[in-house]
HTML snippet that shows the backbone in 3Dmol.js (N, CA, C, O; Angstrom):
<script src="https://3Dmol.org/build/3Dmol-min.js"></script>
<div id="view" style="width:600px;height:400px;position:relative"></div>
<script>
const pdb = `
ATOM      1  N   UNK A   1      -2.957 -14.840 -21.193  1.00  0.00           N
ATOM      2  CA  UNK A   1      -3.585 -13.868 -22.057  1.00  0.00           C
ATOM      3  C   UNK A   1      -2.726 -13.722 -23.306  1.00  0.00           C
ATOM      4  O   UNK A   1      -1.505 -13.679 -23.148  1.00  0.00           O
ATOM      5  N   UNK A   2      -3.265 -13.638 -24.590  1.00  0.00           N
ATOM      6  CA  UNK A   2      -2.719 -13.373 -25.611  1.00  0.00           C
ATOM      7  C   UNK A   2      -2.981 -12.135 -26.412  1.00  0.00           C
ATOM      8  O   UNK A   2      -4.098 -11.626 -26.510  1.00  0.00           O
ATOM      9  N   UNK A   3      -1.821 -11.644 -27.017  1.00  0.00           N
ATOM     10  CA  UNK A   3      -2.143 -10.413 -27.930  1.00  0.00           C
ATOM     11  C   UNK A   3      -2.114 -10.670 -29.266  1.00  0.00           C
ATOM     12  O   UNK A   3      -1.120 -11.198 -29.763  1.00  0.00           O
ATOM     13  N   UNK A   4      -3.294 -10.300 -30.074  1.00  0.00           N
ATOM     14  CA  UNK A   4      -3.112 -10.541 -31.445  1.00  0.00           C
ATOM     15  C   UNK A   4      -2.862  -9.398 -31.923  1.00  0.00           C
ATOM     16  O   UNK A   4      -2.786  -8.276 -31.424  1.00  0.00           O
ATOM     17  N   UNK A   5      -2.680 -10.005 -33.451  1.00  0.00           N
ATOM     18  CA  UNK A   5      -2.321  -8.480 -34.239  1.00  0.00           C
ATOM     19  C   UNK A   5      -3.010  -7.183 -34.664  1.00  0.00           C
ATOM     20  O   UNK A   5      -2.532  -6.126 -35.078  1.00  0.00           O
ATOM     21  N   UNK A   6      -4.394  -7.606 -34.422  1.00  0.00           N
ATOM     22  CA  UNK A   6      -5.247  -6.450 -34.389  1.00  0.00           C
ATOM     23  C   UNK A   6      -5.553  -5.512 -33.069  1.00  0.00           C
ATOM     24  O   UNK A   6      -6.531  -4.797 -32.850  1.00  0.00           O
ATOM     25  N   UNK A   7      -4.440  -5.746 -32.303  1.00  0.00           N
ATOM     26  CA  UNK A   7      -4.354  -4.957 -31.104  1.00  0.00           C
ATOM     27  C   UNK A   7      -5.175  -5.390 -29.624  1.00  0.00           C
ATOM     28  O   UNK A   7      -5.363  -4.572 -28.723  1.00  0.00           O
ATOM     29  N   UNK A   8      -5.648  -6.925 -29.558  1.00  0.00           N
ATOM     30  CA  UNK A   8      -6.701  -6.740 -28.812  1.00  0.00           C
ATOM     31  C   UNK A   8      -6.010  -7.994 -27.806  1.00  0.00           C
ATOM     32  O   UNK A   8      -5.350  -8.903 -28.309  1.00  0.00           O
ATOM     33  N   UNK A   9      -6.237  -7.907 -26.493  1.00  0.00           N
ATOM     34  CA  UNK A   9      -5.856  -8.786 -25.479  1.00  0.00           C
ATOM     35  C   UNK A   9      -7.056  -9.382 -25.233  1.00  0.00           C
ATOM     36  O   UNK A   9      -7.969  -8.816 -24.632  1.00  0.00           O
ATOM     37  N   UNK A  10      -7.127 -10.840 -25.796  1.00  0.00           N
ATOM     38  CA  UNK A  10      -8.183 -11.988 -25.643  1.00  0.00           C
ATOM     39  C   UNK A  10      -9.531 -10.914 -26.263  1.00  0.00           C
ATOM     40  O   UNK A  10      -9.517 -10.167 -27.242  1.00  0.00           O
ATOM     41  N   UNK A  11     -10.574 -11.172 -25.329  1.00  0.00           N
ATOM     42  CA  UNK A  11     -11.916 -10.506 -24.591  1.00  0.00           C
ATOM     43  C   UNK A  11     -11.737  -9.161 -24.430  1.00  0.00           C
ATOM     44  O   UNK A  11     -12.481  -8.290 -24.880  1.00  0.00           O
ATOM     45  N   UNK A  12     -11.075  -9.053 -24.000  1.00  0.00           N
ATOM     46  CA  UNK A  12     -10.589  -7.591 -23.010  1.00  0.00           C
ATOM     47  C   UNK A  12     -10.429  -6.449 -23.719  1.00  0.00           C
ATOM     48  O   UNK A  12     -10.317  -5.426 -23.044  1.00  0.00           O
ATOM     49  N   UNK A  13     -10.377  -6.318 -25.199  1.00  0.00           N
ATOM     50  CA  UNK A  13      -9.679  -4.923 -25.925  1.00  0.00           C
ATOM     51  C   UNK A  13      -8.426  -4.698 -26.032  1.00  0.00           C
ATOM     52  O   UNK A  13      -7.446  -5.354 -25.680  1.00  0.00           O
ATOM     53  N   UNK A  14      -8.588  -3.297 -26.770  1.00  0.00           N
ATOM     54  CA  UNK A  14      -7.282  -3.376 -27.305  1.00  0.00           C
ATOM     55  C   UNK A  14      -6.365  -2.598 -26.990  1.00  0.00           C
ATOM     56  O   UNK A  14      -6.112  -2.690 -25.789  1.00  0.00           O
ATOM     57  N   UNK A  15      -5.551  -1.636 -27.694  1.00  0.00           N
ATOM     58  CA  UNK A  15      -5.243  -0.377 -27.055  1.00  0.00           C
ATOM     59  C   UNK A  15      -6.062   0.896 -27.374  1.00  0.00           C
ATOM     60  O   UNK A  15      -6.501   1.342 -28.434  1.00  0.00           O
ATOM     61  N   UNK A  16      -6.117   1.337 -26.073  1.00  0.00           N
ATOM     62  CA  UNK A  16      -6.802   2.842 -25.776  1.00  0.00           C
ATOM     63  C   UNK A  16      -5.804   3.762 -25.652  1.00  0.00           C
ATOM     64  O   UNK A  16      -5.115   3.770 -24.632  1.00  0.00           O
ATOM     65  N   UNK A  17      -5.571   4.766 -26.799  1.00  0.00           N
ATOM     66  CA  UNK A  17      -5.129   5.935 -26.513  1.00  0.00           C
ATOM     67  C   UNK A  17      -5.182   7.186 -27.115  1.00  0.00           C
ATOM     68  O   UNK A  17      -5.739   7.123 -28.211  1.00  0.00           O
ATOM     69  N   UNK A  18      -4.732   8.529 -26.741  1.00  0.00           N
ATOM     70  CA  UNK A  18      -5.099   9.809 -27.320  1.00  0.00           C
ATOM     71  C   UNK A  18      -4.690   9.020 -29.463  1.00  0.00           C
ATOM     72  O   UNK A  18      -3.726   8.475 -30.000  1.00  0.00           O
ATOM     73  N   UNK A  19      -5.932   9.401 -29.866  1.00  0.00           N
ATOM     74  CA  UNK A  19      -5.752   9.259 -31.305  1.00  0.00           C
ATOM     75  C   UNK A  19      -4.590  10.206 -32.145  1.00  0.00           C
ATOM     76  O   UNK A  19      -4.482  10.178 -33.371  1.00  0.00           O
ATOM     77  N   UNK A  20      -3.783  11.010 -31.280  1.00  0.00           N
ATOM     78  CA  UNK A  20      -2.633  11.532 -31.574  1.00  0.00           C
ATOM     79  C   UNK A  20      -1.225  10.877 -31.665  1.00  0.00           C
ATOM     80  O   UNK A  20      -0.299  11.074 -32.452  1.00  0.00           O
ATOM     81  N   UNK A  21      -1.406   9.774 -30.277  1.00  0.00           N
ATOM     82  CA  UNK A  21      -0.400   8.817 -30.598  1.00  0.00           C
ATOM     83  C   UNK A  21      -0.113   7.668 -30.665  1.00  0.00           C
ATOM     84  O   UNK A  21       0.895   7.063 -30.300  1.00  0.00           O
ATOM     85  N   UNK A  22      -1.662   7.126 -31.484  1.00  0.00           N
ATOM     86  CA  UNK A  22      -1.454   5.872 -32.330  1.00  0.00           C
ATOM     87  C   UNK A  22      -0.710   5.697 -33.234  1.00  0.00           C
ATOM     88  O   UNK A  22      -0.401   4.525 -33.448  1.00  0.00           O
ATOM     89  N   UNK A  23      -0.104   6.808 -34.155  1.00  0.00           N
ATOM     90  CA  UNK A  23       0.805   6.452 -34.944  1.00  0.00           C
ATOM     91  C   UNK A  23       1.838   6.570 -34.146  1.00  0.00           C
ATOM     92  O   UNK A  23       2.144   5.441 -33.764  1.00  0.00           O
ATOM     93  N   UNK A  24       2.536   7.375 -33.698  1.00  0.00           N
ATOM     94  CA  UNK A  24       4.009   6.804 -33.041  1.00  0.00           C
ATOM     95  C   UNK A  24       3.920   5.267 -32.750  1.00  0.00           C
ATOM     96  O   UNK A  24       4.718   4.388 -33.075  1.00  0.00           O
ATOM     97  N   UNK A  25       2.507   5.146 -31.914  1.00  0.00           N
ATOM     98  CA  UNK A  25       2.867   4.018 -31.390  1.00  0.00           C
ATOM     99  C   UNK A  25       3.533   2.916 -31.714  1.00  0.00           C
ATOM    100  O   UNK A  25       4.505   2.292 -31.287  1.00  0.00           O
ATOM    101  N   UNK A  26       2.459   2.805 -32.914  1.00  0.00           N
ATOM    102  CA  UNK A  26       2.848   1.620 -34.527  1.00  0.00           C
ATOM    103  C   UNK A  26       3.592   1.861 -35.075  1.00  0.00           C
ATOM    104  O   UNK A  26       3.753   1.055 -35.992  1.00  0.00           O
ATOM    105  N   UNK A  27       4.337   2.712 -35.054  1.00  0.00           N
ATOM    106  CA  UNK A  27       6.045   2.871 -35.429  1.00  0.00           C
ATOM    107  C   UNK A  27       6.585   2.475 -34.440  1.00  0.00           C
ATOM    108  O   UNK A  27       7.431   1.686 -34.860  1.00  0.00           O
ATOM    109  N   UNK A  28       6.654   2.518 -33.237  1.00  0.00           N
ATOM    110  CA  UNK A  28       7.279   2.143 -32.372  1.00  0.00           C
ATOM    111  C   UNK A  28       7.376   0.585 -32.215  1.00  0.00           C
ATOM    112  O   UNK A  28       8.462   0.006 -32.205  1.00  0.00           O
ATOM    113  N   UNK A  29       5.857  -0.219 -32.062  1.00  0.00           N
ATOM    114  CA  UNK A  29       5.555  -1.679 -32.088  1.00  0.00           C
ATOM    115  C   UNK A  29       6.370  -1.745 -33.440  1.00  0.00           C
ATOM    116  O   UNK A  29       7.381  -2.121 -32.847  1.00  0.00           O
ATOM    117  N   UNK A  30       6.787  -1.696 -34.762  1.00  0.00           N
ATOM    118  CA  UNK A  30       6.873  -2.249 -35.682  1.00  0.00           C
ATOM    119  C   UNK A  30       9.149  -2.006 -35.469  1.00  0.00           C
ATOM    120  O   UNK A  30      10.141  -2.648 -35.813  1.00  0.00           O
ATOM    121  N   UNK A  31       8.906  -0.916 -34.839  1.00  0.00           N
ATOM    122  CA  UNK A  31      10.605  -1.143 -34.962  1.00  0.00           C
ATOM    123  C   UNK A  31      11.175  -1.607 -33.763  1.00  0.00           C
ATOM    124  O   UNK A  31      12.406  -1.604 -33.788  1.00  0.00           O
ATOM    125  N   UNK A  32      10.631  -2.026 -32.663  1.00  0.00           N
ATOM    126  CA  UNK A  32      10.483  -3.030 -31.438  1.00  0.00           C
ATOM    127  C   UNK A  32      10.495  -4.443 -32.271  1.00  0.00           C
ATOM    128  O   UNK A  32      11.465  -5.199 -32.216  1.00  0.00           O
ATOM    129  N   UNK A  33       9.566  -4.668 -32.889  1.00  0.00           N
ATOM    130  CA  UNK A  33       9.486  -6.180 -33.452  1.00  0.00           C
ATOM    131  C   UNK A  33      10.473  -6.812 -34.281  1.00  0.00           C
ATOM    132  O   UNK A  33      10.838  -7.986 -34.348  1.00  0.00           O
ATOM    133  N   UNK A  34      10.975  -5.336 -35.162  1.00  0.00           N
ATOM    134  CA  UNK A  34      12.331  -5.775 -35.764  1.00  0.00           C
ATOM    135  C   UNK A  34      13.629  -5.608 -34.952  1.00  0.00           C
ATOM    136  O   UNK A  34      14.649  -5.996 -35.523  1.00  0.00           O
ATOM    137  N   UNK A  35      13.749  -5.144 -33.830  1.00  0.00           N
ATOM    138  CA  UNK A  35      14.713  -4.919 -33.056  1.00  0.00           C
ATOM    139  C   UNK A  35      14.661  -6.365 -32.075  1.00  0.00           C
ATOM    140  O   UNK A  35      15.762  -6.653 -31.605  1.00  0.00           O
ATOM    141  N   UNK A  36      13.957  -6.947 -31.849  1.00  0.00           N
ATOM    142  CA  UNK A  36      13.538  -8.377 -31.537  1.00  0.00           C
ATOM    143  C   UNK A  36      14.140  -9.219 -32.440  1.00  0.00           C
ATOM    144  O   UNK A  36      14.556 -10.299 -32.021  1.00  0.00           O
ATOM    145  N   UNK A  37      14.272  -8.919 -33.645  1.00  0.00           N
ATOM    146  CA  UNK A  37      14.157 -10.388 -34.958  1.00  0.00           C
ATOM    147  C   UNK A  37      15.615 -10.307 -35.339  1.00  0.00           C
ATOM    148  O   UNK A  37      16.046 -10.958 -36.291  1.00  0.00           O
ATOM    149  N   UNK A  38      16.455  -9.443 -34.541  1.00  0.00           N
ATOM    150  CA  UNK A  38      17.933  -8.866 -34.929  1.00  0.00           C
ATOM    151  C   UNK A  38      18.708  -9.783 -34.008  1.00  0.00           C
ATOM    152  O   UNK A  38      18.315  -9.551 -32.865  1.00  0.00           O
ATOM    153  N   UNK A  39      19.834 -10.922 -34.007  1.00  0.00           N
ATOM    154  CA  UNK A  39      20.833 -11.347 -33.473  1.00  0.00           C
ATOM    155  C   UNK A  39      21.680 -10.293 -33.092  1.00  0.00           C
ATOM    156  O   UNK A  39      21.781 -10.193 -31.869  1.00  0.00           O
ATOM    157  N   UNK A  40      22.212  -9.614 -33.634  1.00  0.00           N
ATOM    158  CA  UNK A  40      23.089  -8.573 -33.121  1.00  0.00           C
ATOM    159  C   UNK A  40      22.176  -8.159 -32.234  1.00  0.00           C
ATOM    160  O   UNK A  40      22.360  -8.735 -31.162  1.00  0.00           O
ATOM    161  N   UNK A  41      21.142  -7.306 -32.201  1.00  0.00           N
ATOM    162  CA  UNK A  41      20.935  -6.703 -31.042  1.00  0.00           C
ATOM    163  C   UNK A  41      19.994  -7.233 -29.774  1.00  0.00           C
ATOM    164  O   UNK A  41      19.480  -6.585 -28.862  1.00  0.00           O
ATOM    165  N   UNK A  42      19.964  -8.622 -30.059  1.00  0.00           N
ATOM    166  CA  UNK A  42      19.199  -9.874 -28.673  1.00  0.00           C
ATOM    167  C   UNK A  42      20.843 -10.012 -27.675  1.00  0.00           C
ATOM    168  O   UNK A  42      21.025 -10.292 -26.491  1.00  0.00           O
ATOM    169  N   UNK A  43      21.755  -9.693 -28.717  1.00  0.00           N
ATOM    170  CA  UNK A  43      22.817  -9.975 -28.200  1.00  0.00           C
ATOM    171  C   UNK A  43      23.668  -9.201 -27.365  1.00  0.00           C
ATOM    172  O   UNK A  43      24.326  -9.488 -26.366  1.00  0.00           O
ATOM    173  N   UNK A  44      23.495  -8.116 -28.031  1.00  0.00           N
ATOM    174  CA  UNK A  44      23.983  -6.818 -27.321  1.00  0.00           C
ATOM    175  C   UNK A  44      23.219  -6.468 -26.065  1.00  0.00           C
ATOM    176  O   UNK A  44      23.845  -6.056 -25.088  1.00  0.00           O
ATOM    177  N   UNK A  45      21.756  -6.622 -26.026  1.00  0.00           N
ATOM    178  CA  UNK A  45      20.758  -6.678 -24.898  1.00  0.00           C
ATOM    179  C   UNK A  45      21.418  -7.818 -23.570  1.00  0.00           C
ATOM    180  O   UNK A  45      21.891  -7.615 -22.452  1.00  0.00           O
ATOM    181  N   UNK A  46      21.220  -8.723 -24.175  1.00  0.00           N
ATOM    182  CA  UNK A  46      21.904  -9.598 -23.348  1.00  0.00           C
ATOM    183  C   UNK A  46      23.189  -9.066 -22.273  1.00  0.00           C
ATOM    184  O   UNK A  46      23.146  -8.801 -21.071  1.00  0.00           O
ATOM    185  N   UNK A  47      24.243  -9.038 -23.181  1.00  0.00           N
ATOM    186  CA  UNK A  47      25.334  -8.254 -22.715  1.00  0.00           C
ATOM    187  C   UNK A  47      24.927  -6.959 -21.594  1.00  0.00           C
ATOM    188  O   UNK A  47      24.983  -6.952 -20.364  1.00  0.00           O
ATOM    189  N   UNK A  48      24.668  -6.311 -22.182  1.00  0.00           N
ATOM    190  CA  UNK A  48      24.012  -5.021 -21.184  1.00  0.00           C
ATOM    191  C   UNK A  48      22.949  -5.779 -20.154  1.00  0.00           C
ATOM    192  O   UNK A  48      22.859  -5.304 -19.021  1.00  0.00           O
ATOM    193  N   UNK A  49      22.158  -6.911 -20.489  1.00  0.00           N
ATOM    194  CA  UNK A  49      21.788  -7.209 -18.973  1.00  0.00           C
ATOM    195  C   UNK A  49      22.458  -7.908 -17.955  1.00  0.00           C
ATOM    196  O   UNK A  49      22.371  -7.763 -16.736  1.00  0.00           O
ATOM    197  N   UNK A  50      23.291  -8.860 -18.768  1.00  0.00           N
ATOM    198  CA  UNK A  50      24.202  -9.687 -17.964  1.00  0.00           C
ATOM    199  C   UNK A  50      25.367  -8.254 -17.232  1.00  0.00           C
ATOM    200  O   UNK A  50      25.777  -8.513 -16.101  1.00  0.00           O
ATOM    201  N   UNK A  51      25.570  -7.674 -17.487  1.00  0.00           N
ATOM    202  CA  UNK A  51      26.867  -6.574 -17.190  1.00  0.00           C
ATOM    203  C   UNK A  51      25.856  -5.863 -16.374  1.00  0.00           C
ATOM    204  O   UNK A  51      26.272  -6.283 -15.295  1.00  0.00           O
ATOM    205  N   UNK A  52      25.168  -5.350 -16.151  1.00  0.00           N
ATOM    206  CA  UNK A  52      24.205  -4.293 -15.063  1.00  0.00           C
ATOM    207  C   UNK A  52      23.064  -4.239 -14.423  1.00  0.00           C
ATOM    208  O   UNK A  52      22.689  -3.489 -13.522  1.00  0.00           O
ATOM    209  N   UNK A  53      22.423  -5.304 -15.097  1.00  0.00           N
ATOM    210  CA  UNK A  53      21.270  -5.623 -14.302  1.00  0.00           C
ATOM    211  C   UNK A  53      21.290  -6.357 -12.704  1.00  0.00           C
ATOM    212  O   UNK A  53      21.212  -7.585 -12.677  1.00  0.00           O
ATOM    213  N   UNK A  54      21.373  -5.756 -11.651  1.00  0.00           N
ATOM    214  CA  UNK A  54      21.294  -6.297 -10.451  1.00  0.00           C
ATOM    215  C   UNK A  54      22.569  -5.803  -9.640  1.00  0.00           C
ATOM    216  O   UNK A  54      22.734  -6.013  -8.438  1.00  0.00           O
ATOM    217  N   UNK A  55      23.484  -5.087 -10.504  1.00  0.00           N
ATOM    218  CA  UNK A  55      24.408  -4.679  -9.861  1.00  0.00           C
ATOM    219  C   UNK A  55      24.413  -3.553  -9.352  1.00  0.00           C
ATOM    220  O   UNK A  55      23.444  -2.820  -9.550  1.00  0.00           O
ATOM    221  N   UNK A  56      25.740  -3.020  -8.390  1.00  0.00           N
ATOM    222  CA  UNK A  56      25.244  -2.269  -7.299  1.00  0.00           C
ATOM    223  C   UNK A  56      25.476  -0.852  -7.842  1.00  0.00           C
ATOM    224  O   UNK A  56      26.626  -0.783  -8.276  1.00  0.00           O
ATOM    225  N   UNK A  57      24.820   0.285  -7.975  1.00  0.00           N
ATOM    226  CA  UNK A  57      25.397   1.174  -8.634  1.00  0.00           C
ATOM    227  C   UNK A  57      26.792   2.648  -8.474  1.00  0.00           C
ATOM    228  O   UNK A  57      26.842   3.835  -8.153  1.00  0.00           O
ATOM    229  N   UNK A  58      27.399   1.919  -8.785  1.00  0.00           N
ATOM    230  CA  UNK A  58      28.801   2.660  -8.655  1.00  0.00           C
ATOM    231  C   UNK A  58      28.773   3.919  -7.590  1.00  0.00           C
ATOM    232  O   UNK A  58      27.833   3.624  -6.853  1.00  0.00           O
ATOM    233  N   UNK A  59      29.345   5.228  -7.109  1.00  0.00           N
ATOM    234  CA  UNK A  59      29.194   6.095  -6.530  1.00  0.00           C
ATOM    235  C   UNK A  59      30.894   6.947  -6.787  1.00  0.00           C
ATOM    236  O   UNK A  59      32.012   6.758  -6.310  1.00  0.00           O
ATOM    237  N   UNK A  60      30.297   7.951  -7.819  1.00  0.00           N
ATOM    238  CA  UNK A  60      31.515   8.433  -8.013  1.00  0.00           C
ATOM    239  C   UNK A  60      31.869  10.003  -6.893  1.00  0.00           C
ATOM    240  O   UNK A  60      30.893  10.631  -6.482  1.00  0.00           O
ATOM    241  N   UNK A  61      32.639  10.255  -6.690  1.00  0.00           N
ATOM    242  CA  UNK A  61      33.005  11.643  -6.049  1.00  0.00           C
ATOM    243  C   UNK A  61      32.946  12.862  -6.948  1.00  0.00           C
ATOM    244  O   UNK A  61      33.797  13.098  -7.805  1.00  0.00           O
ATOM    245  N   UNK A  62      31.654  13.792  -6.644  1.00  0.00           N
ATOM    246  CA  UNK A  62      31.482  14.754  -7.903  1.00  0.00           C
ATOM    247  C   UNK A  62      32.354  15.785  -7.163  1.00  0.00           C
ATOM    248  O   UNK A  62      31.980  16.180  -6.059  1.00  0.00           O
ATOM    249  N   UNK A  63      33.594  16.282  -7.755  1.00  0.00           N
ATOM    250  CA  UNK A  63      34.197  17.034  -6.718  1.00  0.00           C
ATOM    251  C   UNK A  63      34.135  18.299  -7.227  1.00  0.00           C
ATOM    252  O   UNK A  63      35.130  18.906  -6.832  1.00  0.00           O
ATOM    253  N   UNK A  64      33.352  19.080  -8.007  1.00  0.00           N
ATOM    254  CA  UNK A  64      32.700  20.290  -8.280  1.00  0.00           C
ATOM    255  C   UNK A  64      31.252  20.218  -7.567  1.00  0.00           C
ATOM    256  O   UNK A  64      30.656  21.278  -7.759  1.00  0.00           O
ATOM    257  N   UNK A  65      30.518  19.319  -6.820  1.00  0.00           N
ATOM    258  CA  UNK A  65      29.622  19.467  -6.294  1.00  0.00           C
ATOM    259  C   UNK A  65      29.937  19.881  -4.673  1.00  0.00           C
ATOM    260  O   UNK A  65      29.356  20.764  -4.042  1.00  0.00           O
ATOM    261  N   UNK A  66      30.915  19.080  -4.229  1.00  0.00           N
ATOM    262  CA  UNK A  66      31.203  19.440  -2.581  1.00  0.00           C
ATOM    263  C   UNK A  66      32.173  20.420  -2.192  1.00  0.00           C
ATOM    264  O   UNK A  66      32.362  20.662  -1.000  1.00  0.00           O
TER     265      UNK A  66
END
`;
const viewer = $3Dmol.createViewer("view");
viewer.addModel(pdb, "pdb");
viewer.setStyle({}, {cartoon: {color: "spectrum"}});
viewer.zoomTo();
viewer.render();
</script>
């Protein structure tokens, strides 16, 4: 399935949502796309997945909780 730029997946349509937050949205898609087109930050992503993704998550002693 492909998405074009007029919002629509193939056949299927496009996006459906409250007409309140179509604009965030498209601010959002447009600084996603440039956050994509950035070396520094494909890179930094990277890093943060290679470093935490799949690993086990730490367990610290909250010793104001017990």
């Amino acid at each position: 399935m492909s998405y074009s730029e007029n919002g629509f997946f193939d056949n299927f349509g496009g996006k459906y949502v409250a007409e309140v937050l179509r604009r965030p949205l498209d601010e959002l898609e447009v600084e996603f796309k440039k956050a994509m087109a950035d070396p520094a930050f494909i890179k930094e992503l990277e890093t943060i997945q290679r470093d935490y993704i799949g690993r086990e998550t730490p367990l610290l002693f909250a010793e104001t909780a017990t």
